[in-house]
C-alpha positions in Angstrom: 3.3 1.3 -0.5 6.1 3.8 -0.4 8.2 5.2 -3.5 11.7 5.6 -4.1 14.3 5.8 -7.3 17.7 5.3 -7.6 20.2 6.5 -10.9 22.1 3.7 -12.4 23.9 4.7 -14.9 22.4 7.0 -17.1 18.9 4.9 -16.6 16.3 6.3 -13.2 14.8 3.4 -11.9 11.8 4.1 -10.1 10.2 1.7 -7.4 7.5 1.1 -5.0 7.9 -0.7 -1.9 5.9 -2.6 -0.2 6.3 -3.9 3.2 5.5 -7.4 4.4 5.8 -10.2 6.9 8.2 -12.0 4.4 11.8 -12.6 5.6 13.9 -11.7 2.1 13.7 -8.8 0.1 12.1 -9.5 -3.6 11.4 -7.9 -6.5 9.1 -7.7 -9.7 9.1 -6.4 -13.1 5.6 -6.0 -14.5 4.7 -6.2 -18.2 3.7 -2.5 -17.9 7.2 -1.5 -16.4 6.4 -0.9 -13.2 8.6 -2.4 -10.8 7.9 -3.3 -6.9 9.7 -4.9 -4.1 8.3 -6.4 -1.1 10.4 -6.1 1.9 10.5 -7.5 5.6 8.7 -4.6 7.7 12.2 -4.0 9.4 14.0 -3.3 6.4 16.0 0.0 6.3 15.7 1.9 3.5 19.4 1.8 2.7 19.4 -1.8 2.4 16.6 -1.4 -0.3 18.4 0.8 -2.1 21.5 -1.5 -2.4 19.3 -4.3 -3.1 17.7 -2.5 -6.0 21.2 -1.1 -7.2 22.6 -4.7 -7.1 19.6 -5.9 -9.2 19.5 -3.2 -11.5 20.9 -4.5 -14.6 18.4 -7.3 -15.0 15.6 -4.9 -13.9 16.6 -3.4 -16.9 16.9 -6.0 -18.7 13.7 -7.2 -17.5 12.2 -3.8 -18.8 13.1 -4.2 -22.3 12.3 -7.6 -23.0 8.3 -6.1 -22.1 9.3 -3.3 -24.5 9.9 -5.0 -27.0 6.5 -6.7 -27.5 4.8 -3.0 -27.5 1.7 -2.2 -25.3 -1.8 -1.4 -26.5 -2.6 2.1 -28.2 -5.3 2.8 -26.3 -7.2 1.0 -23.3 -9.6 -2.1 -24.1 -12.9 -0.8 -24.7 -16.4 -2.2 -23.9 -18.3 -1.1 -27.3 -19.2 -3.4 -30.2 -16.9 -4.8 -32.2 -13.8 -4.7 -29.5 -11.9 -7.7 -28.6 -11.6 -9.1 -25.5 -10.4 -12.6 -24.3 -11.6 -15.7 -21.9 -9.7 -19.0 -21.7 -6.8 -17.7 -23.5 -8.8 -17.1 -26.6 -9.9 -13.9 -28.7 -13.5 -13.0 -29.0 -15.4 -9.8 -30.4 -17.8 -8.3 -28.4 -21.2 -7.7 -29.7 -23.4 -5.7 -27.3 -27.3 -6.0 -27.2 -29.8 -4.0 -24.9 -32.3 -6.8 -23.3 -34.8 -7.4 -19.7 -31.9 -9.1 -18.0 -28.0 -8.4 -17.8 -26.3 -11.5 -19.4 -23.1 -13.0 -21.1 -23.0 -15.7 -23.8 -20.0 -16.5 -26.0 -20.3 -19.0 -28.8 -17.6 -19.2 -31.9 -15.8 -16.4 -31.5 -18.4 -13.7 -30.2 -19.1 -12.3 -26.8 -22.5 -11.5 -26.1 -23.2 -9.0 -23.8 -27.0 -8.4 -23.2 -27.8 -6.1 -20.6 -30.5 -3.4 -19.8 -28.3 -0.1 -20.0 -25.6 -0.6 -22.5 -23.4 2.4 -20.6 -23.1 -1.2 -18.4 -21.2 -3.6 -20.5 -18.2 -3.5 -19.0 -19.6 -4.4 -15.3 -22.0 -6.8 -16.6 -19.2 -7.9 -18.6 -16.4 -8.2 -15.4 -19.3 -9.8 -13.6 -19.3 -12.9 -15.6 -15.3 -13.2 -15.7 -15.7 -13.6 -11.8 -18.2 -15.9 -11.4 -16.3 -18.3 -14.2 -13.0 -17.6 -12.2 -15.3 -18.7 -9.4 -16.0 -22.0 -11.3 -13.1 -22.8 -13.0 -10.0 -22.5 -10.8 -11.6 -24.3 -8.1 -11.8 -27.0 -11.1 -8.1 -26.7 -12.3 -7.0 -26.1 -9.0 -8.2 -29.8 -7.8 -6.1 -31.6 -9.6 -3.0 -29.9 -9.1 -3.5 -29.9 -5.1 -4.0 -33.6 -5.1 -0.7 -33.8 -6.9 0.7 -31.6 -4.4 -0.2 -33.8 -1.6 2.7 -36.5 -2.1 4.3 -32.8 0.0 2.0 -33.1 2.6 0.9 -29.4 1.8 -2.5 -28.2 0.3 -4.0 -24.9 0.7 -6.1 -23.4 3.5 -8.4 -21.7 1.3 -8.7 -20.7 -2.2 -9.7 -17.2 -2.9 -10.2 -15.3 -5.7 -9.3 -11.1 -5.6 -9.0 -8.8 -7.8 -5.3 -7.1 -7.9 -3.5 -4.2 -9.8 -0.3 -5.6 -10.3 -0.2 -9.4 -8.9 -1.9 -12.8 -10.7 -1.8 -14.5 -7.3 0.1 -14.9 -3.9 0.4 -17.5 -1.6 0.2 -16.2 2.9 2.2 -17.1 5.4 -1.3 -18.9 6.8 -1.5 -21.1 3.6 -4.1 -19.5 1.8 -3.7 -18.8 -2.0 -5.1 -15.9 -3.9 -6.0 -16.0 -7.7 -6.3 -13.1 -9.8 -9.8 -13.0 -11.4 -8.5 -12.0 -14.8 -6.8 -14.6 -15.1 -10.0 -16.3 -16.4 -8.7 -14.4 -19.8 -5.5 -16.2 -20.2 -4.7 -19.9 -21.2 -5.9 -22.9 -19.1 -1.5 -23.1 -18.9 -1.3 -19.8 -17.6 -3.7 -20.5 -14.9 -2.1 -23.9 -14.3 1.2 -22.0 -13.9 -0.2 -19.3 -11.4 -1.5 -22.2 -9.1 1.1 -24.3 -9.2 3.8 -21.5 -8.2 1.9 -20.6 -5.5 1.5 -24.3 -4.4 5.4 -24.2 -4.7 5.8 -21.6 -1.9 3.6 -24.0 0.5 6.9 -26.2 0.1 9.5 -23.4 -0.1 8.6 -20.3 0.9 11.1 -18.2 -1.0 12.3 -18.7 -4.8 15.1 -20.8 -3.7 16.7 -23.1 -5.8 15.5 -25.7 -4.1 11.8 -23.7 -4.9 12.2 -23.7 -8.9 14.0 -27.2 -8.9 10.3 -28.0 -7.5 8.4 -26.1 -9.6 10.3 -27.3 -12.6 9.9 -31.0 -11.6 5.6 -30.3 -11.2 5.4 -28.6 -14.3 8.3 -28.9 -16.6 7.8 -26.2 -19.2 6.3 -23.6 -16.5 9.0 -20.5 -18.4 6.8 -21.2 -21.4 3.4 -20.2 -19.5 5.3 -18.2 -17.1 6.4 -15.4 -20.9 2.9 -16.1 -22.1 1.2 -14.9 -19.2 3.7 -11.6 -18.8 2.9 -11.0 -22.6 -0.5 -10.8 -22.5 -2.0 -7.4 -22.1 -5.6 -8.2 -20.8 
């Protein structure tokens, strides 16, 4: 990754580039402002720039809109009584010390037992990646077979943990799923897959790539603003 800014206006836009073996440049807004573009290796840095300038009203744009829903005082904590979220619902946490480290949820409590408390939030991570591990392999299944009438499907499915990306489709065909996405709704995750099913069609967001997307999953914008709301 490399960083650059640029002035527009009065407003400094600051960026991070990342270069790839994709053939157009593109670029991403994240729900915590930061903004990345990911850029043929070849690129010169010139071209970036104009790119970025040429995009920079809606990157503003894009900016607010995440404003506007506000961002967490402080970050999520791991102690009794905090709330954290699987499947797109809310739980609290209740933490217990006990022989073996272990999660159970049931109505809307967590349960974290585990044998040194100062380990909650491992133990805690733990179990959202082995159910990630279970369930997109589950709601993945479905939504491949439908994907087949393409004659596409995926190499592999894999699960990674990322800063700044819930998944990404490779030029070799295999698809990568954010782990935390186990948080958000069953939609959200449904979303995530399909879109990156869509670029084994259409490797670029072409219109011929979001008339496909739109066609698989019809109200995919919905999911697509939930998912960049939530602040997991």
């Amino acid at each position: 990754m490399t960083k650059d800014r640029i002035l527009y206006g009065s407003s400094l836009i600051e960026y991070e580039v990342e270069y790839t073996q994709r053939k157009t440049l593109g670029i991403t807004v994240h729900p915590d402002g930061a903004v990345t573009l990911k850029a043929p290796a070849n690129t010169a840095l010139e071209d970036i720039q104009k790119k970025v300038h040429h995009r920079a009203a809606w990157i503003l744009r894009q900016k607010r809109y995440f404003e506007s829903f506000g961002t967490p005082a402080t970050k999520r904590q791991f102690i009794n009584g905090e709330s954290h979220f699987y499947l797109g619902r809310q739980y609290m946490l209740r933490i217990t010390e006990g022989k073996e480290n272990a999660v159970h949820y049931q109505n809307n409590i967590i349960e974290i037992d585990c044998r040194d408390k100062t380990k909650a939030e491992e133990v805690l991570k733990a179990w959202y990646l082995e159910r990630a591990q279970i369930k997109f392999p589950e709601y993945a299944k479905p939504i491949i077979e439908q994907f087949s009438a393409y004659g596409v499907k995926p190499k592999e499915l894999v699960i990674k943990k990322m800063e700044k990306r819930w998944g990404y489709c490779t030029n070799n065909g295999n698809i990568y799923l954010n782990p935390r996405l186990i948080c958000t709704p069953r939609c959200c995750i449904d979303y995530v897959i399909t879109h990156e099913m869509c670029h084994l069609v259409h490797r670029n967001h072409t219109k011929a790539f979001y008339a496909l997307l739109t066609k698989e999953m019809p109200h995919w914008e919905r999911w697509k603003n939930k998912l960049e709301r939530m602040m997991i």
